[in-house]
C-alpha positions as CSV (number, residue, x, y, z in Angstrom):
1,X,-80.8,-161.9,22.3
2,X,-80.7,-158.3,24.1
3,X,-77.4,-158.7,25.8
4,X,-75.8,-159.8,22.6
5,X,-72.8,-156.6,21.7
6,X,-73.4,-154.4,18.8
7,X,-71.3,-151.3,18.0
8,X,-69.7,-151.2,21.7
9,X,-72.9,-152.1,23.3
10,X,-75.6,-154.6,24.2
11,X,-78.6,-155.3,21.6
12,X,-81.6,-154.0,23.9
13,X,-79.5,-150.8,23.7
14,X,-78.5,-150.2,20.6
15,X,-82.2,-150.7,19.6
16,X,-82.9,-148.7,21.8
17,X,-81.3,-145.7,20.5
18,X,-81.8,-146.3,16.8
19,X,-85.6,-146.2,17.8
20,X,-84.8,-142.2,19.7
21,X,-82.5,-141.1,16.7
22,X,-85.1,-142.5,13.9
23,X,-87.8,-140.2,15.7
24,X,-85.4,-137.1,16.7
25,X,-84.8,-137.0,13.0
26,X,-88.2,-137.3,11.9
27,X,-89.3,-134.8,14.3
28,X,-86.2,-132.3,13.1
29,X,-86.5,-132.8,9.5
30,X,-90.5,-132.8,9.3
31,X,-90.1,-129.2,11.3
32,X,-87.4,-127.8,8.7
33,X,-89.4,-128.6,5.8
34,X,-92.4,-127.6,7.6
35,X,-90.9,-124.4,8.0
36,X,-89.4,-124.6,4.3
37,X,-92.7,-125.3,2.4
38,X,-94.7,-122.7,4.4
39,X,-96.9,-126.3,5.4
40,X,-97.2,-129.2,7.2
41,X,-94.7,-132.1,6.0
42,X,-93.9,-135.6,7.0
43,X,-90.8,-136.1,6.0
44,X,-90.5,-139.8,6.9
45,X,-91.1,-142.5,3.7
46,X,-94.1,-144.4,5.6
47,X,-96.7,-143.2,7.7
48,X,-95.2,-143.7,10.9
49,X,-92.9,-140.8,12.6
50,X,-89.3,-142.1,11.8
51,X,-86.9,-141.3,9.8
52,X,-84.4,-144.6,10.5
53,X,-81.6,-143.1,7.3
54,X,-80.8,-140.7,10.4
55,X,-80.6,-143.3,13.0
56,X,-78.0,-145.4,10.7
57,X,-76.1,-142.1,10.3
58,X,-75.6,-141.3,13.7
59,X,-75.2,-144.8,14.9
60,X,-72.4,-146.0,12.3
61,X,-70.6,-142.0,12.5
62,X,-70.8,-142.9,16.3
63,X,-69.5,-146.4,16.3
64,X,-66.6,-145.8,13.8
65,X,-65.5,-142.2,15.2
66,X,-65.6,-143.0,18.8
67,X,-61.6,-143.4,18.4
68,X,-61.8,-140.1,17.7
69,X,-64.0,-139.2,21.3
70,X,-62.6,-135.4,22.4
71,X,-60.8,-134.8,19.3
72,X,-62.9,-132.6,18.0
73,X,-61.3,-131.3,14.8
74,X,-60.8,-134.0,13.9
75,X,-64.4,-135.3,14.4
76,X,-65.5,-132.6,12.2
77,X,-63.3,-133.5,9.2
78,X,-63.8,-137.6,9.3
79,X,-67.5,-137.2,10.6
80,X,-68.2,-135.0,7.3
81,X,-66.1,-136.9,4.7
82,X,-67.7,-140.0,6.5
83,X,-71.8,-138.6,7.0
84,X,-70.9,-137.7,3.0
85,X,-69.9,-140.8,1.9
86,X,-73.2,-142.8,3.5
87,X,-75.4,-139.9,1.9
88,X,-73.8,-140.6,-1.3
89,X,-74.3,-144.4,-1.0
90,X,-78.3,-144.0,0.8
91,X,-78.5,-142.1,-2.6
92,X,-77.3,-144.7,-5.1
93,X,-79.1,-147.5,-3.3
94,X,-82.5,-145.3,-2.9
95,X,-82.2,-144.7,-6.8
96,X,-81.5,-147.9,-7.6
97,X,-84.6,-149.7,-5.4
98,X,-86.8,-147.0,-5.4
99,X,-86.1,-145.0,-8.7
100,X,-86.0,-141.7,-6.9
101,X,-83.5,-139.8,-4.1
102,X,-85.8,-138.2,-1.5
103,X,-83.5,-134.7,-1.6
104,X,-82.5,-133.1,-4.1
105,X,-79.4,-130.6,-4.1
106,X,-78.8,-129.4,-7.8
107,X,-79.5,-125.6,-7.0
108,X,-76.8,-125.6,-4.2
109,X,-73.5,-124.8,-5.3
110,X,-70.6,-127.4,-5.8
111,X,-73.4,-130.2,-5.7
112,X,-72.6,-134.0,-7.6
113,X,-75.5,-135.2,-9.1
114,X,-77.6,-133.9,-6.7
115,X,-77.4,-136.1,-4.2
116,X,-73.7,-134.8,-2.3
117,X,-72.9,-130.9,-1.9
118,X,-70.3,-128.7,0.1
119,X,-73.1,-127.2,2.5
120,X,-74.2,-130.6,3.2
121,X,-70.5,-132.0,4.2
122,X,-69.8,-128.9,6.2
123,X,-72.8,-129.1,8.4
124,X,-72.1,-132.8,8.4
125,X,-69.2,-132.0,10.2
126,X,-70.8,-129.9,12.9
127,X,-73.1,-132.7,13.2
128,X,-70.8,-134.8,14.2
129,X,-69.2,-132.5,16.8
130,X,-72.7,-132.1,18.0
131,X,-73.1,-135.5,18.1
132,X,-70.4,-136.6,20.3
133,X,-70.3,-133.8,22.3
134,X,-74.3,-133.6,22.9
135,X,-76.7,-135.6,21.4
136,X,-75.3,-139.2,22.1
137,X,-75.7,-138.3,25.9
138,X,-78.8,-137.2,25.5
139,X,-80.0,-140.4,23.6
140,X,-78.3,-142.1,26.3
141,X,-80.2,-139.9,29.0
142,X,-83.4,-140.7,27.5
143,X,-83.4,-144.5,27.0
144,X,-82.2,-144.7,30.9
145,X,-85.2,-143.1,31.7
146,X,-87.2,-146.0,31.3
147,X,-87.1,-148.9,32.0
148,X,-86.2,-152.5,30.3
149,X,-89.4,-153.7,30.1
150,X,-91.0,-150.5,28.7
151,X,-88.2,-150.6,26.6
152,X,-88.8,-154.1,25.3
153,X,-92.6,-153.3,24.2
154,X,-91.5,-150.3,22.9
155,X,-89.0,-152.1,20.8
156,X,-92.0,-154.4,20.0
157,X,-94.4,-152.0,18.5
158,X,-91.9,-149.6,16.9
159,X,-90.5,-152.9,14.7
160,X,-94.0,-154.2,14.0
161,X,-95.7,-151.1,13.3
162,X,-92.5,-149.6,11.1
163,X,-91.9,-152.8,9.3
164,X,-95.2,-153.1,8.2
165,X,-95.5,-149.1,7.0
166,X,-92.7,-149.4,5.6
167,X,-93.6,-152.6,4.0
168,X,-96.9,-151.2,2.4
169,X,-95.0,-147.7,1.1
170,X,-92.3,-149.8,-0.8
171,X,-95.2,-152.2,-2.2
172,X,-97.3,-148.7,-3.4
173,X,-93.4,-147.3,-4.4
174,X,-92.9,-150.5,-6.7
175,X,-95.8,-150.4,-8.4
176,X,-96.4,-146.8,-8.7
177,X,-93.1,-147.7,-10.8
178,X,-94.4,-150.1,-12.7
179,X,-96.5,-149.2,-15.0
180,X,-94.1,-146.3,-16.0
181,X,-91.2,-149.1,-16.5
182,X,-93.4,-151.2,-18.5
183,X,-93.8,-147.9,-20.7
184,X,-90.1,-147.8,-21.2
185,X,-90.2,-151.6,-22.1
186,X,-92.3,-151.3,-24.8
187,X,-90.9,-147.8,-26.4
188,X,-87.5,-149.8,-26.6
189,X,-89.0,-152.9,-28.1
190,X,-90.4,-150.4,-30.8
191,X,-87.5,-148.4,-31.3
192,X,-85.6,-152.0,-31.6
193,X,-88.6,-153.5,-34.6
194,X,-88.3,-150.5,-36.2
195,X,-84.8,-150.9,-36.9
């Protein structure tokens, strides 16, 4: 199962570093809004210290842009029309299963919705850059540093233990929901008897 190929490389791998990205995002985005709230903030859904939106980002931008390895104007302007894109879609399907976008970017300027905005797609683009001309390597660097069998338990207990927080946060999600739906129900079943 670990040698099987996925995005250019083998499974054990690529599990690998979504496991590094998912917690190098947590870690990054937990001390921005740290810093921005004046507090301590987990930024990730669950419990647990990852963040995997960021690991599916940088994974996907990777595997799709590597064409583009070097080139790195061109990184900039596909890896931000590209990161936008999958931050619009995250959006739309967070909305849609969750009822609620976890950012929110109607007081930045030339924002849609507030889910997409032009400061976002810029820095997506330097990002991207940084991604390929940095980070990946250093993902790389750090998941060589170990080895396979530290990497397979680690693999083990980062699955378990997410699934299962993550599991128990969309339960509580849903039906902190529910009741609130429900409310909706009935106010449109009156509305609709009273005409």
């Amino acid at each position: 199962m670990w040698t099987h190929a996925l995005y250019g490389t083998d499974f054990y791998h690529f599990v690998q570093w979504f496991i590094v990205y998912s917690f190098l995002g947590w870690v990054v985005e937990s001390i921005y809004m740290s810093f921005c709230n004046r507090k301590l903030t987990n930024r990730g859904f669950a419990f647990s210290p990852f963040c995997p939106i960021y690991a599916v980002g940088a994974l996907s931008v990777f595997a799709i842009l590597k064409p583009l390895a070097g080139r790195y104007v061109y990184l900039y302007f596909a890896g931000a029309f590209l990161a936008t894109t999958l931050e619009y879609i995250t959006a739309v399907i967070m909305k849609h299963f969750l009822g609620a976008v976890w950012w929110d970017y109607n007081d930045k300027p030339f924002n849609y919705k507030g889910i997409i905005c032009l400061e976002s797609t810029i820095a997506w683009g330097f990002y991207t850059v940084i991604l390929f001309a940095f980070l990946q390597g250093f993902v790389e660097m750090i998941v060589d540093s170990y080895s396979y069998r530290v990497g397979l338990t680690i693999a083990a207990f980062v699955i378990i233990t997410y699934t299962f927080d993550f599991s128990l946060h969309l339960f509580m999600a849903k039906h902190e929901r529910l009741p609130r739906k429900v409310e909706e129900i009935k106010e449109r079943m009156m509305l609709f008897i009273q005409r």
